[in-house]
C-alpha positions as a Markdown table, in Angstrom:
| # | Residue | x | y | z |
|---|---|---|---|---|
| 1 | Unk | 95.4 | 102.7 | 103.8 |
| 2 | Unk | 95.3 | 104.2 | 107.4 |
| 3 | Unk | 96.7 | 102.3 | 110.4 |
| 4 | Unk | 93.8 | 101.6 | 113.3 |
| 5 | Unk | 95.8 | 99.6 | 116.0 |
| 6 | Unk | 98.9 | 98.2 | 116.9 |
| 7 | Unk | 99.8 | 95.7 | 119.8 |
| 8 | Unk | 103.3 | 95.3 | 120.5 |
| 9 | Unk | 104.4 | 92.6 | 122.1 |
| 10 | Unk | 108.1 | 92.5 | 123.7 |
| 11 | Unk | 109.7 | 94.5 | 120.7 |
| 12 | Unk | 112.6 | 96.4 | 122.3 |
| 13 | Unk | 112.1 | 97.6 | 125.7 |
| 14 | Unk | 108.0 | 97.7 | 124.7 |
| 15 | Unk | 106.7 | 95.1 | 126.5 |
| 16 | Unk | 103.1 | 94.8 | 125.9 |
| 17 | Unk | 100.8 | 97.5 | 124.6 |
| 18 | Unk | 97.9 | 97.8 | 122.7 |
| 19 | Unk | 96.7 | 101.0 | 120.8 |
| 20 | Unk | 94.3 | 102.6 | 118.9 |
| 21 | Unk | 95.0 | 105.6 | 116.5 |
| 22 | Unk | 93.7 | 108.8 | 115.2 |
| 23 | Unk | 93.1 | 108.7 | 111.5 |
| 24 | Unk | 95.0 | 112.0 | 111.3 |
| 25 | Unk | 97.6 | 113.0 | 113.9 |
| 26 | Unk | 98.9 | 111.5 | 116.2 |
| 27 | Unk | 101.8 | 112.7 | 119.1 |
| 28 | Unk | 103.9 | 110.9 | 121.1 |
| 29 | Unk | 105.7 | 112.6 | 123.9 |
| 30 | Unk | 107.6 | 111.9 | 126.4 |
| 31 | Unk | 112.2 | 111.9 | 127.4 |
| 32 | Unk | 114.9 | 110.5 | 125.2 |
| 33 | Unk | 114.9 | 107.3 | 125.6 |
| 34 | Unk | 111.9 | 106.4 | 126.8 |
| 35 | Unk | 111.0 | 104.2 | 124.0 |
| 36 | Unk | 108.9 | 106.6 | 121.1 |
| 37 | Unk | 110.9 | 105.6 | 118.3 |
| 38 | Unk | 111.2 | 102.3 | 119.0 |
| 39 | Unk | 107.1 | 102.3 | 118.5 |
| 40 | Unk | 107.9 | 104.1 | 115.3 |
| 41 | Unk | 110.3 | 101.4 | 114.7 |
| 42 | Unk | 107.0 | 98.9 | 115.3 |
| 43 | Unk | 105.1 | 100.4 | 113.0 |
| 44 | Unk | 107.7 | 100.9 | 109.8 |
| 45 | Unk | 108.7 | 96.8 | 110.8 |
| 46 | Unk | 104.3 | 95.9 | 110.4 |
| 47 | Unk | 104.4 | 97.7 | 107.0 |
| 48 | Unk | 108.0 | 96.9 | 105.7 |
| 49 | Unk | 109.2 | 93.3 | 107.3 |
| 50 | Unk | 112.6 | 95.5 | 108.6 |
| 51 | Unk | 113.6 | 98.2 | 110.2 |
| 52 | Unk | 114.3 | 101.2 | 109.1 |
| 53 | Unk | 117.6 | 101.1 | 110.8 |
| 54 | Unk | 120.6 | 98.7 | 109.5 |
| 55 | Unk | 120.2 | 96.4 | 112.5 |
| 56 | Unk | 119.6 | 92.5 | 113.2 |
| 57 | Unk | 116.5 | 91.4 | 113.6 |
| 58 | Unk | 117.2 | 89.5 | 116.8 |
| 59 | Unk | 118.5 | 92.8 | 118.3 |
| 60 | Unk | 114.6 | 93.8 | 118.3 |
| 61 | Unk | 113.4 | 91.1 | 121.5 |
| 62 | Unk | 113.1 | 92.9 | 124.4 |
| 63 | Unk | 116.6 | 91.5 | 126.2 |
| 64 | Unk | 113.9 | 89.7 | 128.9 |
| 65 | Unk | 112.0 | 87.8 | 126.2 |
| 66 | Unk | 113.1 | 84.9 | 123.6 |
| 67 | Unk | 110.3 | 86.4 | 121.2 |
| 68 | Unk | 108.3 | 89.7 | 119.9 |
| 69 | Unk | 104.9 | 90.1 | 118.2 |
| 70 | Unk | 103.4 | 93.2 | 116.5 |
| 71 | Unk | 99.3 | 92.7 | 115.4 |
| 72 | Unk | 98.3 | 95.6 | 112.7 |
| 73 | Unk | 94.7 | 95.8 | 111.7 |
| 74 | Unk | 94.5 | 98.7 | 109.0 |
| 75 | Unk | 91.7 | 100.2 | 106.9 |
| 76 | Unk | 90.8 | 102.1 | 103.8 |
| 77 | Unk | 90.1 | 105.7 | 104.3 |
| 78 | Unk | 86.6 | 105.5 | 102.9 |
| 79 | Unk | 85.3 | 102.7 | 104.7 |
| 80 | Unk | 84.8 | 104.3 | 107.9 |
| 81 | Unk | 87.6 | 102.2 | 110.1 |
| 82 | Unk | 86.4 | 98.8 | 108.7 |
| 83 | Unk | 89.3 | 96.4 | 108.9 |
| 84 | Unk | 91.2 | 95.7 | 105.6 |
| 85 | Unk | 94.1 | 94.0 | 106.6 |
| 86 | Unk | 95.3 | 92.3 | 109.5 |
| 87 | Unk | 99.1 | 92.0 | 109.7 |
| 88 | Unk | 100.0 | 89.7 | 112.2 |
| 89 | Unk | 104.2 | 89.2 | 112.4 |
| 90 | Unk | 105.9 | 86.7 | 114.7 |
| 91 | Unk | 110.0 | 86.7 | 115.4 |
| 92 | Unk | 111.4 | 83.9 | 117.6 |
| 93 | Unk | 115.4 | 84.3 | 118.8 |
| 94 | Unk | 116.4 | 80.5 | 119.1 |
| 95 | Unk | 114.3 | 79.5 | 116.4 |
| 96 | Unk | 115.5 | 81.7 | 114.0 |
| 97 | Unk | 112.4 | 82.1 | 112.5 |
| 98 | Unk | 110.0 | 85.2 | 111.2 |
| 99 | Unk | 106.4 | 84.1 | 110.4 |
| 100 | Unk | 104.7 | 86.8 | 108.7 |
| 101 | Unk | 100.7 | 86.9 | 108.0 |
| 102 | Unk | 98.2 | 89.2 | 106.5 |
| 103 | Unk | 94.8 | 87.8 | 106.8 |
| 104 | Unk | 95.6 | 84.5 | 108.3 |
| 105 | Unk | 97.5 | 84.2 | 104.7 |
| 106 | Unk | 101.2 | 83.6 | 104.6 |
| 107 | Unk | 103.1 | 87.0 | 103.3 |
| 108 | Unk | 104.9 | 85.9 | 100.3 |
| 109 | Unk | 106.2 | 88.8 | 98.8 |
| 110 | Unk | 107.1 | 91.9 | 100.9 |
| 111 | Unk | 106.5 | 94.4 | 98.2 |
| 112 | Unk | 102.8 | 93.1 | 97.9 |
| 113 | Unk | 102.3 | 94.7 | 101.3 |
| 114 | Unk | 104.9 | 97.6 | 101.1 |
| 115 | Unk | 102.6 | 98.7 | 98.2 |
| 116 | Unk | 100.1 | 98.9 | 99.8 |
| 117 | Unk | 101.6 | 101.2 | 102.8 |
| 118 | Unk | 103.8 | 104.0 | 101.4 |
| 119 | Unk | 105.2 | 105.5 | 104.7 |
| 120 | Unk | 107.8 | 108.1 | 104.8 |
| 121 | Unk | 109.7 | 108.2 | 107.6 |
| 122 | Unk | 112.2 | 111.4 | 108.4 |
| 123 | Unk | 114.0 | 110.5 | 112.0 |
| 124 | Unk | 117.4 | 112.9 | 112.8 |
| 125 | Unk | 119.9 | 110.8 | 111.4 |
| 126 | Unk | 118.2 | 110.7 | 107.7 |
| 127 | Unk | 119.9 | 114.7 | 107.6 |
| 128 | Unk | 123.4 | 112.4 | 106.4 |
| 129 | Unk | 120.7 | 111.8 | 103.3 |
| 130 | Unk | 122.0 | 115.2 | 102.0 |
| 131 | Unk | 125.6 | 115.4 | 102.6 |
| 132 | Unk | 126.5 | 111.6 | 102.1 |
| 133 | Unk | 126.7 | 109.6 | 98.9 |
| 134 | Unk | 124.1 | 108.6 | 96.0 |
| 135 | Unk | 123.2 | 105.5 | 97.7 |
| 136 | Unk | 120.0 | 107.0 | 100.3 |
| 137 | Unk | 118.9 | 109.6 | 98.2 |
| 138 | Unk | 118.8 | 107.0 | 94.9 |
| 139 | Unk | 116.6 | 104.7 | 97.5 |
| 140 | Unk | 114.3 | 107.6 | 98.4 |
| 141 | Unk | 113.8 | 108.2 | 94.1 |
| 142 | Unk | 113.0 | 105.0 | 93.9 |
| 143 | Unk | 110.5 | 104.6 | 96.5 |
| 144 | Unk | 108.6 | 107.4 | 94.9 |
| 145 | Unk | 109.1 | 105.6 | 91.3 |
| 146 | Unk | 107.9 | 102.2 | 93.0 |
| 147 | Unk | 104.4 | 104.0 | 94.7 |
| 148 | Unk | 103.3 | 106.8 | 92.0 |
| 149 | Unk | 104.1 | 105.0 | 89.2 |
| 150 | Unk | 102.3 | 102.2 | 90.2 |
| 151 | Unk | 104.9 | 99.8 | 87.9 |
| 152 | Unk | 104.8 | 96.4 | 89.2 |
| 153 | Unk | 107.9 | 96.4 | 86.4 |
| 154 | Unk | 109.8 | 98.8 | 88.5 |
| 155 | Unk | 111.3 | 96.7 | 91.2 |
| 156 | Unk | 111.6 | 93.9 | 89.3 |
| 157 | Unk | 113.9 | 96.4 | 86.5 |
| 158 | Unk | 116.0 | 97.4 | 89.6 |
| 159 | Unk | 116.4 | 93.9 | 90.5 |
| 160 | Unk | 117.3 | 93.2 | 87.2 |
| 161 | Unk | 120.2 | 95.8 | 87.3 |
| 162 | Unk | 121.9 | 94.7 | 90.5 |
| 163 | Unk | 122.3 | 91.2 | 89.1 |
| 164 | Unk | 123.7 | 92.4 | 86.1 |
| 165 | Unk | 125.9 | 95.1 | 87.9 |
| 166 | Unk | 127.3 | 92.2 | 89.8 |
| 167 | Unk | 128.0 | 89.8 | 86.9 |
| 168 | Unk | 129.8 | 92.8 | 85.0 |
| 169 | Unk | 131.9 | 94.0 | 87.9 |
| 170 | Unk | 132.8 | 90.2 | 88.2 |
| 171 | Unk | 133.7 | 90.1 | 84.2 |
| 172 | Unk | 135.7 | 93.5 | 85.4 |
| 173 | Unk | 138.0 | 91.8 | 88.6 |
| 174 | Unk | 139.2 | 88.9 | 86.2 |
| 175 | Unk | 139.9 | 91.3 | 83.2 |
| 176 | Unk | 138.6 | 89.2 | 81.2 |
| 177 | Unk | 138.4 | 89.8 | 77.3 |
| 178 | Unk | 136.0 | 92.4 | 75.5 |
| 179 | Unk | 133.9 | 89.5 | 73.9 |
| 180 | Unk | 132.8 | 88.2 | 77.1 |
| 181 | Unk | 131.1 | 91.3 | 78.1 |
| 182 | Unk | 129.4 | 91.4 | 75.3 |
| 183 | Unk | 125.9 | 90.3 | 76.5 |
| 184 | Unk | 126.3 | 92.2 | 80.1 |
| 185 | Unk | 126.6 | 95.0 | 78.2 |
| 186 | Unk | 123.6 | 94.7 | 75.9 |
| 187 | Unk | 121.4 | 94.1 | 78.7 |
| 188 | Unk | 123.1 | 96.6 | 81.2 |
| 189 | Unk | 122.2 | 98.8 | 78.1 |
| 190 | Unk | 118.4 | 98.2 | 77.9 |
| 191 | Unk | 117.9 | 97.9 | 81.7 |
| 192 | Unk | 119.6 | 101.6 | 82.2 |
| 193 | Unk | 117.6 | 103.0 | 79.7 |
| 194 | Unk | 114.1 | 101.5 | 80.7 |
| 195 | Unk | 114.8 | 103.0 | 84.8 |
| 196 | Unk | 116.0 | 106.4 | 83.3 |
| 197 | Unk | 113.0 | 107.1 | 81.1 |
| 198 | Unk | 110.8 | 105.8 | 84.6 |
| 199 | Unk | 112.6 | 107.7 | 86.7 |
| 200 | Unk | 113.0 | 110.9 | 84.4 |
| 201 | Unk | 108.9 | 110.8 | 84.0 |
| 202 | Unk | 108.5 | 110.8 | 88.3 |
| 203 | Unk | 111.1 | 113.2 | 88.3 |
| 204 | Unk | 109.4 | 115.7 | 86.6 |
| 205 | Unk | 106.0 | 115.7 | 87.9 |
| 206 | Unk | 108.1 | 115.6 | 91.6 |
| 207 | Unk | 109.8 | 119.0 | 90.5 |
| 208 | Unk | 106.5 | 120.6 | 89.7 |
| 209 | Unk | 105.5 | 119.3 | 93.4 |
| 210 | Unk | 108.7 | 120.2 | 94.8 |
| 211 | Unk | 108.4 | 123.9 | 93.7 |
| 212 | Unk | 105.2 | 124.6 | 95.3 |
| 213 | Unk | 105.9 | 122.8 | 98.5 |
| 214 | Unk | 108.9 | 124.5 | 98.8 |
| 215 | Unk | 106.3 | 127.9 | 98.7 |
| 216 | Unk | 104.5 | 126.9 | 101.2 |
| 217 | Unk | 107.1 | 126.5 | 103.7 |
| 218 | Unk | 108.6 | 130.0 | 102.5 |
| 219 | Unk | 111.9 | 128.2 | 101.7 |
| 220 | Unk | 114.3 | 129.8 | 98.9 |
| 221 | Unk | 112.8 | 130.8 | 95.4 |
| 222 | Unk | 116.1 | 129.1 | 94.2 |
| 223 | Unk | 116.0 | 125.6 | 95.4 |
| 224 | Unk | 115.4 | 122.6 | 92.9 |
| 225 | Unk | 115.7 | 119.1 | 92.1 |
| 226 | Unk | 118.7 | 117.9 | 90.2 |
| 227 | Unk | 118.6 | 114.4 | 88.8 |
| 228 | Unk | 121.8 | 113.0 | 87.4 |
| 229 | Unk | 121.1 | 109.7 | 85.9 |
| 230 | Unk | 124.1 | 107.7 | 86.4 |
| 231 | Unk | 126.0 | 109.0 | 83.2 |
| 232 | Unk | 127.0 | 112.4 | 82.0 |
| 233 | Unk | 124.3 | 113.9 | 80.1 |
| 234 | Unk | 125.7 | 115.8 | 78.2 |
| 235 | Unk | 129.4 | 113.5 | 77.3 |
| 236 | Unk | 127.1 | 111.7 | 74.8 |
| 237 | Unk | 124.8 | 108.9 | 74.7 |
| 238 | Unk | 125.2 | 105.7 | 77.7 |
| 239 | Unk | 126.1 | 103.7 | 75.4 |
| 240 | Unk | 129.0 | 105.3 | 74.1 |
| 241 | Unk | 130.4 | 106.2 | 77.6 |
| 242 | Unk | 130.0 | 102.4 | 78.5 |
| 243 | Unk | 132.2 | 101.8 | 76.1 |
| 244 | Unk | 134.7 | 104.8 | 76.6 |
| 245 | Unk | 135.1 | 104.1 | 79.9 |
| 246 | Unk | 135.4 | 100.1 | 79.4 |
| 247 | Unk | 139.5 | 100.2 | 80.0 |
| 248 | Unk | 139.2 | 102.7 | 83.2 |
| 249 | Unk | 136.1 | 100.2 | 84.5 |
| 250 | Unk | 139.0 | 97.2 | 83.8 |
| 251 | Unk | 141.5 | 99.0 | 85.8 |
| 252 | Unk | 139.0 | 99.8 | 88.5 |
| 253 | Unk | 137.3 | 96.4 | 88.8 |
| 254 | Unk | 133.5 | 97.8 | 89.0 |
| 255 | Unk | 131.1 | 99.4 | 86.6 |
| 256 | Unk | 131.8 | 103.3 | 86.9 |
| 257 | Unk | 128.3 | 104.1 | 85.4 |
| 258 | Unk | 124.7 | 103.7 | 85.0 |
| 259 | Unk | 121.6 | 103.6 | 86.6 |
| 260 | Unk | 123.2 | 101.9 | 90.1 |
| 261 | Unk | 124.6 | 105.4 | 90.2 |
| 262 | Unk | 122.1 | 107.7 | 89.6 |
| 263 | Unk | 121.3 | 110.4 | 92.4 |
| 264 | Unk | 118.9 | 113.1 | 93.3 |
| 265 | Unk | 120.7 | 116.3 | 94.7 |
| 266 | Unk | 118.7 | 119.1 | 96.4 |
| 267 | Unk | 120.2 | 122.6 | 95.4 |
| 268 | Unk | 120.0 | 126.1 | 96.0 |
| 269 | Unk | 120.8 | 128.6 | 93.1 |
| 270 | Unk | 122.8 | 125.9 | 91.4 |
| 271 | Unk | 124.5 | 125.0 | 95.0 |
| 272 | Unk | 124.2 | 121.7 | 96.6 |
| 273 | Unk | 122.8 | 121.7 | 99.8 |
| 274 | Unk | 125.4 | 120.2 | 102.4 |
| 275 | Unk | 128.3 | 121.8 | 104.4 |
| 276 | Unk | 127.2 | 125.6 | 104.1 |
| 277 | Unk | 123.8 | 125.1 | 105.4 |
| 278 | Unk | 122.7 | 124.6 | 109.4 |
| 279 | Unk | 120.4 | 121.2 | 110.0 |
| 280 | Unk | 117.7 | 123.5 | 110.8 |
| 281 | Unk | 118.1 | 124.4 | 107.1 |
| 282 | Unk | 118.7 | 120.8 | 106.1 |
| 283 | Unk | 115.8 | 119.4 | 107.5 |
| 284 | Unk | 113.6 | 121.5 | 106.3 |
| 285 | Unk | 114.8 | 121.0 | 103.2 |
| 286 | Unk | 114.3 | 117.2 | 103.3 |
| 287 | Unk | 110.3 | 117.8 | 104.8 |
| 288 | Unk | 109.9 | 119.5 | 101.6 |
| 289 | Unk | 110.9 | 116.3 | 99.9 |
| 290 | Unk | 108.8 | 114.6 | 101.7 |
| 291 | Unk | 105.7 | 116.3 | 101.6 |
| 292 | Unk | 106.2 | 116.3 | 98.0 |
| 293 | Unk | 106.1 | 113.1 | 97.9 |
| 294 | Unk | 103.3 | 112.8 | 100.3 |
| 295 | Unk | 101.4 | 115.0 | 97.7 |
| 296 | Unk | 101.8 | 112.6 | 94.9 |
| 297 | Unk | 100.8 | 109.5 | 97.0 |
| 298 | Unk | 97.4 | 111.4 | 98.2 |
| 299 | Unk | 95.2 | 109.3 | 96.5 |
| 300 | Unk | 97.0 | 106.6 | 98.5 |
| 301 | Unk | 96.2 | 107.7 | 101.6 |
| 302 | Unk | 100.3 | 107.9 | 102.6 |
| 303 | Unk | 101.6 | 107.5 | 105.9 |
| 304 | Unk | 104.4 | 110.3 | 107.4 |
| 305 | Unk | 106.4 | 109.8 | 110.5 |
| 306 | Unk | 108.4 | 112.6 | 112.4 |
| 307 | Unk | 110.3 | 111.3 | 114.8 |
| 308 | Unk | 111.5 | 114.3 | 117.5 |
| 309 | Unk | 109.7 | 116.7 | 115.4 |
| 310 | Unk | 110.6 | 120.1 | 116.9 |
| 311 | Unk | 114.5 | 119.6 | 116.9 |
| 312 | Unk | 116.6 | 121.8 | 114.8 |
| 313 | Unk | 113.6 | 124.0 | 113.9 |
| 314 | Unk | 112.3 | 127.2 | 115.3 |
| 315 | Unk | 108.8 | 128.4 | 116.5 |
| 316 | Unk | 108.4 | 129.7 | 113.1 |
| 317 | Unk | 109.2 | 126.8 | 110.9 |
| 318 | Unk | 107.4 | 124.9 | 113.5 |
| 319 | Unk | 103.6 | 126.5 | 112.8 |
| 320 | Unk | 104.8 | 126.7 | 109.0 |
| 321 | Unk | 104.4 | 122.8 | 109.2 |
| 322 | Unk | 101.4 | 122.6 | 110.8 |
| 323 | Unk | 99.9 | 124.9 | 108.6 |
| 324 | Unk | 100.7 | 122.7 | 106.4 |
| 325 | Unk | 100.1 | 119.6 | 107.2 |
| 326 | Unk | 96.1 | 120.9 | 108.2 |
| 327 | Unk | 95.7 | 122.9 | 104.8 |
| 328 | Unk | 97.1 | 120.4 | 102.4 |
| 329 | Unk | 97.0 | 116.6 | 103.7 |
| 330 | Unk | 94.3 | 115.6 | 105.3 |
| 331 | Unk | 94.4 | 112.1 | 103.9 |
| 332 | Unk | 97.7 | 111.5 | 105.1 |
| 333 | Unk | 97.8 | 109.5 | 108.6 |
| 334 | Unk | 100.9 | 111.2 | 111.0 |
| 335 | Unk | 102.5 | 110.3 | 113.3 |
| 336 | Unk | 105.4 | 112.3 | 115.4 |
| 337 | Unk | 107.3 | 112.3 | 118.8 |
| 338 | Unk | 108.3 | 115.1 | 121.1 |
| 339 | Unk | 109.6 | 115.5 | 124.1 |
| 340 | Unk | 106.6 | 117.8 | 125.1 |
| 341 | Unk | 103.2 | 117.2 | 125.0 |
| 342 | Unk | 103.0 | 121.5 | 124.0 |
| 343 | Unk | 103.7 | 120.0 | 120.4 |
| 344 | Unk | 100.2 | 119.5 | 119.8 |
| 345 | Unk | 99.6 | 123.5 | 120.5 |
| 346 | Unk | 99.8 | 123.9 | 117.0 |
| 347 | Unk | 97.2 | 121.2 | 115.6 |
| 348 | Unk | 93.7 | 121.8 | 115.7 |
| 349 | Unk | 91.7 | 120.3 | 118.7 |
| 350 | Unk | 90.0 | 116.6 | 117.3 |
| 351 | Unk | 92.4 | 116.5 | 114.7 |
| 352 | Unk | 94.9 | 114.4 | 116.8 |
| 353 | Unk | 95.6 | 111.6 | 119.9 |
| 354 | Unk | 98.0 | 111.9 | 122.4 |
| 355 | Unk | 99.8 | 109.2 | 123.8 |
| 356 | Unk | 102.8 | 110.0 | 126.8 |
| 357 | Unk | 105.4 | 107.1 | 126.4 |
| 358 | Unk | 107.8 | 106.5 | 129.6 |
| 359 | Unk | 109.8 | 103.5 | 130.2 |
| 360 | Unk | 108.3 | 101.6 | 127.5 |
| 361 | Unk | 104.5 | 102.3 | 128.6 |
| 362 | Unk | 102.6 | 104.1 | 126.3 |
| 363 | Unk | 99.3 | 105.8 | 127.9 |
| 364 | Unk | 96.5 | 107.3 | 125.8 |
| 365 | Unk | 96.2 | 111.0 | 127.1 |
| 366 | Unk | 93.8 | 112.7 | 124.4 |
């Protein structure tokens, strides 16, 4: 699915705009601050009900207005711009109230329409992905899981585990007796084991991917994926190290292991990426994870944003990408901010629009 307009009504310090996109690039220039990622922001909130930042909902109105609006009309890649969907969202501050429609229709369940747009989004601050904690990089495995292996099972699985997670680490704080874990531990058992073999099945056709992406953006013959599934490997099976590690978990108060704790590590000749590498090095890195995942959602017609595209990377890297991005995925829809309009030096003329964003005001150059 491929977006075809937006209108943005009072969302941060974007007013009132409307705008029509290219089906394959499009650039965003303009200074810091001016208000390109917060239309990024409008178009992850159309597809995804939230923000891709941890932030209040309310703290998207413009400060001037009580209320914001975003209108999406999107359509299929082969239909030749024929509207699909029309996602019409609606936030009022002293009401309290989202109302969310596609097609005049009430959106009941997020994931219904989250399915249906799988956007990657790599902004600066997504470089902690690689040298924080688990918790981001598990999310990014599972949105992959969730879109290529098109298992309406799979959220409802992961679901699943964080109720049960919550009830054992309960069972955990109160020490109470072995026999009341008894039935946690059954179902934690099963529920571990159905997300590992999921995961374990994306995981290697994302490696293959990964490998010849990483190729084509002449990174390190060395660099793979490393999945740890939330258990050692290699100390036996899950179940016996649930039940090994059941006095440590008491002591602890929270469930030292399983799928809640699984995590996807990028490394280099064995080495994790993190401290020893420059964010130049990181991000390209990441883009490689991304556009491996890109690849496996190409029948899908995936959406990638880049917000501040050029930073941290050289002239070099720079064409690398665009080579890229023209040679291998022209069903993906992009979008990416600068502060230059020269980005678009690099992208084939007709292949993109060009909008200059400045104060908020977002004007259609090419």
């Amino acid at each position: 699915m491929k977006i075809n307009s937006l209108n943005i009504y009072n969302f941060r310090n974007i007013k009132n705009t409307s705008l029509e996109f290219h089906s394959k690039i499009n650039c965003f220039y303009g200074n810091n601050a001016s208000g390109k990622t917060n239309l990024l922001e409008a178009i992850y909130y159309s597809t995804h009900l939230k923000s891709f930042k941890d932030i209040k909902i309310s703290k998207l109105i413009n400060i001037e207005s009580d209320v914001f609006a975003l209108l999406m009309k999107t359509y299929s890649a082969d239909n030749d711009r024929e509207c699909v969907n029309e996602i019409k969202l609606k936030y009022s501050k002293s009401a309290k109230s989202l109302k969310a429609n596609c097609n005049h229709q009430k959106i009941e369940k997020v994931s219904s329409i989250v399915r249906q747009y799988p956007i990657l989004f790599l902004y600066p601050e997504l470089i902690k992905l690689i040298d924080l904690g688990p918790s981001q990089r598990r999310k990014f495995l599972d949105f992959g899981v969730f879109h290529v292996e098109h298992s309406d099972n799979y959220s409802v699985l992961i679901k699943k585990l964080n109720y049960i997670v919550k009830n054992r680490n309960t069972l955990l704080k109160k020490k109470s007796k072995t026999n009341e874990f008894d039935y946690w531990n059954e179902v934690f058992i099963d529920v571990c084991g159905e997300i590992n073999r999921v995961r374990l099945r994306y995981i290697e056709i994302l490696s293959k991917v990964f490998g010849e992406i990483s190729k084509s953006l002449q990174l390190s013959d060395n660099i793979i994926l490393e999945y740890y599934p939330g258990w050692n490997i290699k100390g036996g099976s899950f179940e016996e190290q649930l039940y090994q590690n059941h006095k440590r978990d008491l002591i602890n108060g929270y469930s030292s292991i399983g799928s809640h704790r699984a995590d996807l590590r990028i490394k280099d000749d064995s080495n994790a990426i993190d401290q020893t590498y420059s964010r130049g090095q990181k991000k390209m890195f990441l883009l490689c994870l991304m556009f491996s995942h890109l690849k496996l959602l190409e029948n899908k017609s995936p959406i990638l944003i880049i917000d501040d595209v050029r930073s941290e990377l050289d002239k070099k890297n720079i064409k690398i990408i665009f080579d890229l991005i023209k040679n291998k995925f022209n069903n993906s829809q992009i979008f990416i901010t600068d502060v230059d309009e020269s980005v678009v030096s690099e992208i084939e003329e007709g292949d993109y629009s060009m909008f200059h964003v400045e104060h908020g005001k977002i004007i259609k150059k090419l």
